[in-house]
Phi, psi and omega in degrees: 000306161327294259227350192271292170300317190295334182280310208293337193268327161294318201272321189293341180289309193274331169322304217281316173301284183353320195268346175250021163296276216300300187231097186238139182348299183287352157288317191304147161275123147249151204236138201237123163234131184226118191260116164263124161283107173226138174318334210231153164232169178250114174242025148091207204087223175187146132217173192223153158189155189224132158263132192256233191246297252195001188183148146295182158203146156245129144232171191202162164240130176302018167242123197262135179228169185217126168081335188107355184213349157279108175234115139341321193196136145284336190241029155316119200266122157254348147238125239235105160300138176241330171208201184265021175224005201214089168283078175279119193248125177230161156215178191115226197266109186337309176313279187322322178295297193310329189302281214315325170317293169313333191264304172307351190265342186285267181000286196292326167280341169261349177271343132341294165307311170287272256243026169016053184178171188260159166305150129313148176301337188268308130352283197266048178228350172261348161310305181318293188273053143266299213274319190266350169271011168254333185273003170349302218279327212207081202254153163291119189292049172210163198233117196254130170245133150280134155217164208159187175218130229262166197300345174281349167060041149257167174281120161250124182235149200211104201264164198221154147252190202255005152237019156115345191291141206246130159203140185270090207244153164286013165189168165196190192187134195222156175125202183255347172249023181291334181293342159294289182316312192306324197287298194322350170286276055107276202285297179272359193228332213234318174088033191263049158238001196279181157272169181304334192269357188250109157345074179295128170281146202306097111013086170244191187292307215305293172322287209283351140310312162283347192277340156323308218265320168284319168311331179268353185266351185292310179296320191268008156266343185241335202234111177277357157272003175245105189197192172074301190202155180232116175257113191274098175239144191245143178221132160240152171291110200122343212243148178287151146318108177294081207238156187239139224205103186225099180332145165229180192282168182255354170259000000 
């Protein structure tokens, strides 16, 4: 019986080679089905900001949405005064936004507290990219701008990616609708599309507040996550912080 069992069981062993002799797995097609759970959601928006000789301008549109056409909130603050020199506009994923807010106003209230004065805008834009290089691994979802006015009382904007590499440009622009913005930046602020022999005009609040105002009404005609109000905080050097509060369309 034994010796019985030990023949059926050597012939079912060389069958099972044959068949992956013959016909073997890694020829075959197979369809893998796997459920990923991911953390994150994108709930749109847009912000921009331009820097002058002498002032900032930040904007953003209040509106948070889901999939691009369920929209959640009209009135979503995506620019976040943290003192009287130092604005931060984020978009993406909303969670993230509210943390990284909170996590800089902590920062910015215990260095108050030691140093008895606020940071500077320059100071907290290498915190900033500090602060978004330690979450490297599990990063925040959001595409972050600093702006503000630097210990030289010029206007600073400081661009971010979502692990912290830092650069400091005269305008930027994050979200779902920068691929609008920029060349329109790009066009009206760096002018590098004009020819040589034609005059660029003087970069003022007044210019760089309508060249805002027209990016977001451009963006909120083509880019359906971007709408409903356009929120304008403006900083000049000496001057208190300004915010502007201006409609866009709502469908």
């Amino acid at each position: 019986m034994n010796s019985m069992g030990a023949l059926q069981e050597m012939s079912a062993f060389k069958a099972a080679m044959d068949s992956v002799r013959t016909d073997p797995p890694w020829m075959t097609g197979r369809h893998k089905e796997a459920h990923r759970w991911n953390p994150y959601s994108m709930e749109g928006g847009s912000t921009a900001a331009i820097a002058g000789d002498n002032f900032v301008v930040v904007a953003s549109d209040t509106r948070m949405s889901q999939f691009d056409v369920n929209v959640m909130s009209r009135d979503a603050e995506k620019v976040h005064v943290l003192n009287n020199s130092i604005i931060l506009a984020t978009s993406g994923f909303y969670g993230d936004v509210l943390q990284l807010k909170r996590v800089l106003e902590s920062r910015l209230h215990k260095y108050r507290f030691d140093y008895r004065c606020d940071m500077t805008v320059d100071l907290c834009s290498e915190l900033l990219a500090r602060n978004l290089y330690y979450r490297r691994f599990f990063p925040y979802y959001t595409g972050a701008i600093l702006a503000g006015i630097d210990e030289n009382g010029k206007g600073a904007v400081y661009s971010y990616d979502p692990v912290g590499c830092i650069e400091r440009v005269p305008y930027s622009a994050s979200g779902a609708a920068e691929p609008i913005m920029i060349p329109f930046f790009d066009c009206q602020v760096a002018h590098v599309t004009l020819a040589p022999e034609i005059e660029r005009p003087k970069l003022t609040l007044e210019r760089a507040t309508a060249l805002l105002k027209d990016a977001f009404r451009n963006s909120a005609e083509r880019e359906t996550s971007t709408g409903d109000k356009i929120n304008l905080v403006i900083a000049e050097a000496g001057k208190p912080i300004r915010q502007v509060t201006v409609p866009l369309r709502e469908d």
